[in-house]
matplotlib code that plots the C-alpha trace (Angstrom):
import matplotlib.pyplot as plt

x = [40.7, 43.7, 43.9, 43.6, 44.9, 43.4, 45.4, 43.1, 44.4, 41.5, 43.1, 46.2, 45.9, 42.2, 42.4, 44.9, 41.8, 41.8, 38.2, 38.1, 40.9, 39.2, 40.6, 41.4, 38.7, 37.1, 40.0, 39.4, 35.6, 36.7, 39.4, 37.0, 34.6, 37.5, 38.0, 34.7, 34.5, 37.7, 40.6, 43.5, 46.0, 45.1, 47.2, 46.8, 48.5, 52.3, 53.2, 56.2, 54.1, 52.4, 51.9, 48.3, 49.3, 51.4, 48.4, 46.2, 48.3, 49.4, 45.5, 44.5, 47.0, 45.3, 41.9, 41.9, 42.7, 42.7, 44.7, 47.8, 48.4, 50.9, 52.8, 54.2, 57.4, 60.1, 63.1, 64.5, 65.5, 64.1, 61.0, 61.4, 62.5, 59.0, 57.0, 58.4, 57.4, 53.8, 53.5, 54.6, 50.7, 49.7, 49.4, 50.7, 52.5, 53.8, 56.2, 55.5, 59.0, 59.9, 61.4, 60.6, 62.0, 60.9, 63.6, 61.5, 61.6, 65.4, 66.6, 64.1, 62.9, 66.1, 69.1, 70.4, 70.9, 69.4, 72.4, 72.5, 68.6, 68.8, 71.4, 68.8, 66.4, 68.2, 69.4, 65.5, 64.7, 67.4, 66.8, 63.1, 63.4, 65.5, 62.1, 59.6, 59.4, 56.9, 58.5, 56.5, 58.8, 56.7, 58.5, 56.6, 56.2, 56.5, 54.0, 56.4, 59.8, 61.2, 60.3, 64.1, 65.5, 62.7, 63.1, 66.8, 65.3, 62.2, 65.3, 67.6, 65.0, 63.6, 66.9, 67.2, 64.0, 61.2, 58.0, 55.6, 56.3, 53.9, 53.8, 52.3, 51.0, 51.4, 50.0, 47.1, 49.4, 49.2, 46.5, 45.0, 47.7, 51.0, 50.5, 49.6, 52.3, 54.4, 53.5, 53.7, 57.9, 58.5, 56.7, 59.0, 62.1, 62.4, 62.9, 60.4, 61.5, 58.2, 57.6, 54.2, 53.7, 50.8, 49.2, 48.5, 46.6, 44.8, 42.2, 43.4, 42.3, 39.8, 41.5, 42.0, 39.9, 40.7, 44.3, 44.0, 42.2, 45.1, 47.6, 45.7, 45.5, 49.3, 50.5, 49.7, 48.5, 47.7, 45.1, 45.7, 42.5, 40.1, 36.5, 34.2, 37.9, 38.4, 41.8, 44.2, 43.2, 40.9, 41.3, 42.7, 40.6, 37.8, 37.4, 34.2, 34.7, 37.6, 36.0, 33.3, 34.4, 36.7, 33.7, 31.3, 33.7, 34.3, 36.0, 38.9, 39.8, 40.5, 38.8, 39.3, 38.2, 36.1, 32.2, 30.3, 27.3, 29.5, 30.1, 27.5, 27.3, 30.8, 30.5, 28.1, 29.8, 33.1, 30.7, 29.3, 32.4, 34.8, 31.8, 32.3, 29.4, 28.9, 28.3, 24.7, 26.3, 29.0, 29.5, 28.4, 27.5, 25.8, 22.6, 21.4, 23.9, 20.3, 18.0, 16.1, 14.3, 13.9, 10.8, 12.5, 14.8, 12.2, 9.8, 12.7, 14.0, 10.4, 10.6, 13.8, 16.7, 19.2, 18.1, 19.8, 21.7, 24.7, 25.0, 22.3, 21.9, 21.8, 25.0, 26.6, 24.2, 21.4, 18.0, 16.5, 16.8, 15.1, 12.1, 12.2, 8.8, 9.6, 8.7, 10.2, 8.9, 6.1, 3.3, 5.0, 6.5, 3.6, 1.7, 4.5, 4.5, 0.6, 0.8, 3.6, 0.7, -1.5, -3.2, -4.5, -6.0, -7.4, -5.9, -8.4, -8.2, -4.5, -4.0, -6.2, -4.1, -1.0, -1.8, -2.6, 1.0, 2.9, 1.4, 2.2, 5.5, 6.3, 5.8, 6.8, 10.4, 9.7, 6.7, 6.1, 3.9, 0.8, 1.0, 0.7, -2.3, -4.0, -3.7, -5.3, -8.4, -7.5, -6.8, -3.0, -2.2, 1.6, 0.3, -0.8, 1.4, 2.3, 4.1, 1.9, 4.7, 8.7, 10.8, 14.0, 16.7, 20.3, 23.3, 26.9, 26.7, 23.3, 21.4, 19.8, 16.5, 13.4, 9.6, 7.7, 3.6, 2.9, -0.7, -1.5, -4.8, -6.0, -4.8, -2.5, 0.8, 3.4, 6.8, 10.2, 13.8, 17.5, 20.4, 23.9, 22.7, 19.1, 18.2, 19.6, 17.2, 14.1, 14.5, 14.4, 11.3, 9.7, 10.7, 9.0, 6.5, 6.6, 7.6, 8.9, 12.9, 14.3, 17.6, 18.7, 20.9, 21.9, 21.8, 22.6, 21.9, 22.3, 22.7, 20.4, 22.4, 24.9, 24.6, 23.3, 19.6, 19.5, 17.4, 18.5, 17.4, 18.0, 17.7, 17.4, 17.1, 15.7, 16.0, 12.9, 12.3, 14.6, 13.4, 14.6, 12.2, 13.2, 12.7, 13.0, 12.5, 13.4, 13.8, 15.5, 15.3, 17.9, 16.4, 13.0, 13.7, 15.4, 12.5, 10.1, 12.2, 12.7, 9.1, 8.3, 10.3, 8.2, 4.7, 5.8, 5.7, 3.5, -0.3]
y = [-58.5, -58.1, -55.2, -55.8, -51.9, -51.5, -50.4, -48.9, -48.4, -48.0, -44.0, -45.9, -49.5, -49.5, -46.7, -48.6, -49.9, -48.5, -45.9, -45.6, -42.3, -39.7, -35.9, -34.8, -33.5, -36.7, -38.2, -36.0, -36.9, -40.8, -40.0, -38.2, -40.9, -43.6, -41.4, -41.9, -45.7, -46.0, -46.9, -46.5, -46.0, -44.4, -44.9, -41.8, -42.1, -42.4, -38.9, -39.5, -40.9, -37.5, -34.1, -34.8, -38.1, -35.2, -32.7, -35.3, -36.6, -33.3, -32.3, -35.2, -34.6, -31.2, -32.5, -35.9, -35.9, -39.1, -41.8, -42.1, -40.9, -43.3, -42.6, -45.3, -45.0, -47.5, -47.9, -44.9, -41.9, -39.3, -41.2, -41.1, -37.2, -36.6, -39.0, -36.8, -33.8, -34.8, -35.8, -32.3, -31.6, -34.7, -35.0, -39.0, -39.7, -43.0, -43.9, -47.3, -48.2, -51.4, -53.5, -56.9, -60.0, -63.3, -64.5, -63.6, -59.9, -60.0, -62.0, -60.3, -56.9, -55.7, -58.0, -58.2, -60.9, -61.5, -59.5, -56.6, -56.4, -56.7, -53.4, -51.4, -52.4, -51.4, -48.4, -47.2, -48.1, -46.0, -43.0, -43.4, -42.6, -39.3, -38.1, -40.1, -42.3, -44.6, -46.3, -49.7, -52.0, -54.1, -57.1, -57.3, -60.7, -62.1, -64.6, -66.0, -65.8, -68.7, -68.5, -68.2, -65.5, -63.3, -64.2, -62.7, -59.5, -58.8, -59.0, -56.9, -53.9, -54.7, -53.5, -50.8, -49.6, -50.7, -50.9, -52.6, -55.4, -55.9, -59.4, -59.2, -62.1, -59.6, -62.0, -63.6, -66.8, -68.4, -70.8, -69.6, -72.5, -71.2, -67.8, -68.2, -70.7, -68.1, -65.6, -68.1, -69.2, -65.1, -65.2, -67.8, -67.1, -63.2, -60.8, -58.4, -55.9, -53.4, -54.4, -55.6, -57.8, -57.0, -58.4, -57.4, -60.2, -60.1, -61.4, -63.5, -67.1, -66.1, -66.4, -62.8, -62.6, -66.5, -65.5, -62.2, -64.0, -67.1, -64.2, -63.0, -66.7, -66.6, -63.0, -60.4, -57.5, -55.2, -55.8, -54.2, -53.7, -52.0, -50.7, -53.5, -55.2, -53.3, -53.1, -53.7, -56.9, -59.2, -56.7, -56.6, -57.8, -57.0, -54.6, -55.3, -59.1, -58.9, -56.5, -58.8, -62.2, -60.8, -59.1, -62.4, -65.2, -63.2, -66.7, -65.6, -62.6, -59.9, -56.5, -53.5, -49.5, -49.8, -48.5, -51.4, -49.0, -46.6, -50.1, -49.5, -46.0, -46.4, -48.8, -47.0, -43.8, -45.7, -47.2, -44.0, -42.0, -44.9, -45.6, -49.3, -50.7, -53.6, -57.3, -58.1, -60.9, -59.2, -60.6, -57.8, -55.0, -56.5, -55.5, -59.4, -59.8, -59.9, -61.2, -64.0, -66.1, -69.4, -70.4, -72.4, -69.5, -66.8, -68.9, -69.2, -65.8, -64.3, -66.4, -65.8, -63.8, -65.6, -69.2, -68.0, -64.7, -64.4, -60.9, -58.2, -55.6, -52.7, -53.7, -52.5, -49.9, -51.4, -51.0, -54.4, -57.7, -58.1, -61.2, -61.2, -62.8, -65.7, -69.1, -70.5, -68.6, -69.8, -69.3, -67.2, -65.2, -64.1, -63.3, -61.3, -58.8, -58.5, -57.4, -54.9, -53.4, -53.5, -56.2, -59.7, -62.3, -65.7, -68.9, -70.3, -66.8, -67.1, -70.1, -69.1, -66.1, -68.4, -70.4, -67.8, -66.0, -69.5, -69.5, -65.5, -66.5, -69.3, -66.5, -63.5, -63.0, -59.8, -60.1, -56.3, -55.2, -54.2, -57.2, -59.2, -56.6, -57.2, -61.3, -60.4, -58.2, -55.1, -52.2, -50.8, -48.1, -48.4, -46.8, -43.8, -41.9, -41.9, -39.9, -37.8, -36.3, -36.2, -33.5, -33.1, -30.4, -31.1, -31.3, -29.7, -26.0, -26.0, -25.8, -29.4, -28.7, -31.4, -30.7, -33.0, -34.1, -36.3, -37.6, -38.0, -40.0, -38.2, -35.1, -33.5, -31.5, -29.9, -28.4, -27.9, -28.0, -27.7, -30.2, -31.3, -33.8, -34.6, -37.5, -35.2, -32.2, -34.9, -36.4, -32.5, -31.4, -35.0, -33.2, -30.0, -32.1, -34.4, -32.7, -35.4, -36.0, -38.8, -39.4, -42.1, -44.4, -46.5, -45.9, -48.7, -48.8, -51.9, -52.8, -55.5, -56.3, -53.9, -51.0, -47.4, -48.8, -51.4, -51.4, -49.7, -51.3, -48.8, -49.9, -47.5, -47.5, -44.6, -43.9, -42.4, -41.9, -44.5, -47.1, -47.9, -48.8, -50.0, -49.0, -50.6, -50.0, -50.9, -48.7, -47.2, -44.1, -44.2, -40.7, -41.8, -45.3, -43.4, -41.2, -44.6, -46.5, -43.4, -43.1, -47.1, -46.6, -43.6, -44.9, -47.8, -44.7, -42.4, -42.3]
z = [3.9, 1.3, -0.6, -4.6, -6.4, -9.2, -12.5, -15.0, -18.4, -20.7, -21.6, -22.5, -23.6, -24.5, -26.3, -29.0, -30.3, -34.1, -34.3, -30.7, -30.2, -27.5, -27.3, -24.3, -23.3, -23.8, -21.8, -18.9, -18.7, -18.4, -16.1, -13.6, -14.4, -12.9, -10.1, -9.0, -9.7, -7.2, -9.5, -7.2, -10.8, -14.0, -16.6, -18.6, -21.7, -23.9, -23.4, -25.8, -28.8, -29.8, -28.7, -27.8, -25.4, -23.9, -23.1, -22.2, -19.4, -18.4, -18.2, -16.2, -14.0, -13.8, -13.2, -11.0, -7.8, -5.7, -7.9, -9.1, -12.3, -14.3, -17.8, -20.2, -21.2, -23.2, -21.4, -22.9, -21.2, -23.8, -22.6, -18.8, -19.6, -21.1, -19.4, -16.1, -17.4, -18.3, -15.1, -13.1, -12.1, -10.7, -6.6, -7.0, -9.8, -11.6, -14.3, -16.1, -18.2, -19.2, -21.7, -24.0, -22.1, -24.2, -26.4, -28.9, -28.5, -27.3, -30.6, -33.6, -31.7, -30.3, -31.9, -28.3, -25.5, -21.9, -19.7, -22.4, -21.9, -18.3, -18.0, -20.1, -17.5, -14.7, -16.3, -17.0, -13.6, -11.6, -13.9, -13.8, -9.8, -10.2, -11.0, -9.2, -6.2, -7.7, -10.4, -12.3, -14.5, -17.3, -18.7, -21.9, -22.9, -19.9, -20.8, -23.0, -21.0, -19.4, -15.3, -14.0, -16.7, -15.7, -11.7, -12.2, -14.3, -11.5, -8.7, -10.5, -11.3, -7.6, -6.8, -8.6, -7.1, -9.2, -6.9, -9.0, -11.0, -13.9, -15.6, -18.8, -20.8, -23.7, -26.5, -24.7, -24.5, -21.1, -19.8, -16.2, -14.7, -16.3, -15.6, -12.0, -11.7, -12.8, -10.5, -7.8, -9.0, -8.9, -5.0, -3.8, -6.0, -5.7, -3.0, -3.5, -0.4, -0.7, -4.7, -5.6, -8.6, -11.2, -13.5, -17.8, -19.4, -22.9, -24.1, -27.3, -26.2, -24.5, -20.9, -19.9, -16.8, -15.5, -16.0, -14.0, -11.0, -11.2, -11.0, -8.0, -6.1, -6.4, -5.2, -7.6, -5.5, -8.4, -11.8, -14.9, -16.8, -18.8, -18.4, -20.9, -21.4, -24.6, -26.4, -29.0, -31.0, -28.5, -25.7, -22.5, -18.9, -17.9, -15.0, -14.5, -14.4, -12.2, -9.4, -9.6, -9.5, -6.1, -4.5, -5.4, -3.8, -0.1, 1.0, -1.1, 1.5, -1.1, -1.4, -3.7, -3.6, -6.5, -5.8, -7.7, -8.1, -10.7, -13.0, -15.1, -16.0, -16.3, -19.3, -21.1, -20.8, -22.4, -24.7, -25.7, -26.0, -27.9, -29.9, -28.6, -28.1, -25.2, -26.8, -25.3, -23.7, -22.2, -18.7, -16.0, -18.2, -21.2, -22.3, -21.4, -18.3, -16.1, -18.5, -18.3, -21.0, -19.9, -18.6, -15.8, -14.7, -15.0, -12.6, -10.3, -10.3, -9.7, -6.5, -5.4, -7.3, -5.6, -7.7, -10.8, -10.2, -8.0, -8.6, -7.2, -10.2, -7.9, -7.2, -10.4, -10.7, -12.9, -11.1, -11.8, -13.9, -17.3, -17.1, -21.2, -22.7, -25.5, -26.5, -23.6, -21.0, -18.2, -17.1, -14.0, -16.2, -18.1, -14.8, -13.6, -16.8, -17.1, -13.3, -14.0, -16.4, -14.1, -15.1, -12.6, -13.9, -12.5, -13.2, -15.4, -17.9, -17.3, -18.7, -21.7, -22.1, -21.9, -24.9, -26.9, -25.7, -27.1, -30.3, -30.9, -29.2, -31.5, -34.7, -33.7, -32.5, -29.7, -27.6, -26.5, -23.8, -25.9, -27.7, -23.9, -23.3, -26.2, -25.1, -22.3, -24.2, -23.0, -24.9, -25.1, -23.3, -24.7, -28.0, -27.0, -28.3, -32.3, -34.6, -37.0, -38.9, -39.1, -41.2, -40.6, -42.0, -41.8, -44.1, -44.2, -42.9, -42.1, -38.7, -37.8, -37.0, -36.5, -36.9, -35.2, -34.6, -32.2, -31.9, -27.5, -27.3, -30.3, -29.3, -31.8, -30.8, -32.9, -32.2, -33.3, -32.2, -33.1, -31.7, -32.8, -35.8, -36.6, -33.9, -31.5, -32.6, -32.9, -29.5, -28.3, -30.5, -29.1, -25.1, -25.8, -26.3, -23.5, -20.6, -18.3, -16.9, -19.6, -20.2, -23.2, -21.0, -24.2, -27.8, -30.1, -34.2, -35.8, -40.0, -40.5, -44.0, -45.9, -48.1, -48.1, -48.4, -45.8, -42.8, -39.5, -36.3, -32.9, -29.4, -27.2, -23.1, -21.5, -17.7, -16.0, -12.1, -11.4, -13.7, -17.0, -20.2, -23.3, -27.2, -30.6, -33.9, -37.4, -40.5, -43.5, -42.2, -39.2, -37.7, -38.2, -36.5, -33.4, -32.7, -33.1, -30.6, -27.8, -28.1, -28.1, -24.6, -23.7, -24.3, -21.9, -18.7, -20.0, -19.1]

ax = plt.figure().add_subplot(projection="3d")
ax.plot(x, y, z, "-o")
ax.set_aspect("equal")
plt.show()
């Protein structure tokens, strides 16, 4: 097997994206986080942009261990100067320096021409290794620059001993066939020496990943990428997609050191700190990515997962698939969940039950496990436990605190608790209550319309003895909808 490195740059690249800025304590908690996924490079930041790019490279350099630690720089030497400096603490250390290379950034971004642009390069290069031995060269806009001008500017910054050559398709330009054919014309047209080409696709058409994988097929040996793709404007590919897509197809011959199982906590812990959330569609780490609706699919993947999934959940740590009861589900499907409850049936009652299910399924948009239960004439357990009272107190200065009644099977509780912000201190007053391990493994509030009185809906997913359960709920209150959909997702364990 052929080693793929993986370059992440969600601290640098993905962190461009405007509301999504991390302090560096935040930074080192993602960067630790990589280190355990297997990233082989971490690009930690543009040490020269702002004081705080500064610290937060010098700190991970502090703080991470096993991969390579890279800075950006311009092809400048103030930049190389301070990018060097940020880097002092790291055990492997990178410097990422490059230049614009399309006619388009020579002519109206530096008012310069190709040889002038190729000394710079060079320059940036040779002073780049005074200070570090690995040295990457980016020729931004290489999507757009003709294949033999930037053949001569990847051999002359090979030369000058560049040993990664990233070839960025900087505008989301290329289709998956000219950017692998350009990889392919800098294979057979460049001596590379020990130099490994990279690629740096985004995501404005749409062709990101595809591109990343053509690169691949023709001699990149390095991807650049991002945890849930996110990035300046459409974003930048995909880690997960990319690991993925080379770990699903074996016949291809390539491996990388990422440990699949750390994908999905990964995500949501980029999710949670960018304040990103994942699209539910989102290819590998989408709240739907193993969810099943159709009838057809459902039947099949309750008899074999293999029918319709390629991937194994467990192996980006998500402990099973999602069999999600609508319209269009079967009759296998609806057996399945009522013996998840707890619940078997004969055929002749479940088919009784099963027309009743369609016609509730044709009017009501989310089938919940009580209402199945109640199909089936049996009383919900799922409602045993409901909220008798809420009061909350919080506002500028003051201490959050939540009072809370829960009522248990008609048994009636009370108790109170402080947190940082009022969901956070209700959840907490709802645990002194419940005393069982749950931990909220995804969060999401969504605006139904606009405006300070619209409706809130909140997902939440909470993770108990190694099984996750979901909760929903709608309302104006946002605090008041959070506590109804943690304990929607607690009434589905709890006897």
């Amino acid at each position: 097997m052929e080693q793929i490195y993986v370059f992440d740059t969600t601290l640098r690249d993905g962190e461009q994206v405007p509301g999504c800025q991390l302090n560096t304590i935040e930074k080192i908690q993602v960067a630790k986080a990589l280190e355990l996924l297997g990233v082989d490079v971490i690009e930690a930041g543009f040490p020269v942009s702002s004081p705080g790019d500064f610290n937060s490279v010098v700190e991970i350099s502090k703080a991470v261990t096993w991969p390579v630690i890279c800075a950006l720089t311009r092809a400048v030497e103030k930049d190389i100067e301070v990018a060097a400096e940020s880097l002092k603490h790291a055990k492997r250390k990178r410097i990422h320096t490059g230049i614009g290379t399309s006619d388009m950034h020579i002519k109206h971004k530096f008012n310069s021409n190709r040889e002038k642009i190729i000394e710079r390069a060079v320059k940036a290069v040779k002073f780049a290794r005074r200070f570090v031995d690995d040295v990457e060269f980016y020729a931004e806009d290489a999507g757009r620059t003709d294949n033999e001008y930037l053949a001569r500017m990847v051999q002359a910054v090979v030369n000058a001993g560049a040993t990664v050559i990233n070839i960025p398709d900087t505008t989301g330009y290329c289709f998956p066939h000219q950017y692998g054919a350009k990889i392919k014309y800098l294979i057979d047209h460049v001596d590379l020496k020990e130099a490994i080409l990279s690629t740096h696709c985004h995501q404005d058409l749409g062709m990101a990943t595809a591109n990343t994988l053509t690169g691949v097929l023709n001699g990149a040996r390095q991807v650049e990428v991002t945890v849930n793709g996110i990035g300046e404007r459409a974003g930048n590919t995909s880690l997960e997609e990319v690991v993925m897509a080379l770990k699903s197809h074996k016949e291809l011959g390539f491996e990388t050191n990422i440990n699949t199982t750390k994908i999905h906590s990964t995500s949501r812990l980029v999710s949670g700190l960018m304040n990103m959330p994942v699209q539910p569609n989102k290819a590998i780490v989408g709240r739907n990515a193993f969810a099943h609706s159709s009838g057809i699919h459902q039947d099949g993947v309750l008899k074999n997962t293999d029918t319709y999934e390629i991937i194994d959940p467990k192996e980006v740590g998500i402990d099973d698939n999602a069999i999600v009861l609508t319209a269009r589900s079967g009759r296998a499907a609806l057996k399945n969940r009522l013996s998840l409850l707890g619940v078997e049936l004969d055929n002749g009652k479940l088919d009784d039950v099963y027309q009743k299910f369609l016609a509730l399924a044709d009017r009501k948009k989310d089938i919940k496990d009580d209402d199945v239960l109640a199909l089936a004439g049996i009383e919900s357990r799922l409602n045993r436990i409901k909220i008798d009272y809420l009061q909350v107190t919080c506002g500028v200065g003051l201490r959050h605190v939540a009072s809370i009644g829960l009522n248990i099977a008609g048994e009636h509780f009370e108790a109170s608790a402080t947190g940082n912000g009022p969901v956070d201190a209700a959840i907490k007053a709802v645990k002194k209550i419940i005393s069982r391990e749950m931990v909220i493994q995804e969060f999401l509030i969504q605006a139904i319309n606009r405006g300070s009185d619209d409706v809130g809906k909140v997902h939440m997913q909470v993770a108990h003895n190694g099984m996750l359960y979901y909760g929903f709920s709608a309302n104006t209150d946002i605090v008041s909808a959070s506590v109804e959909a943690f304990i929607d997702a607690v009434n589905k364990f709890v006897e």
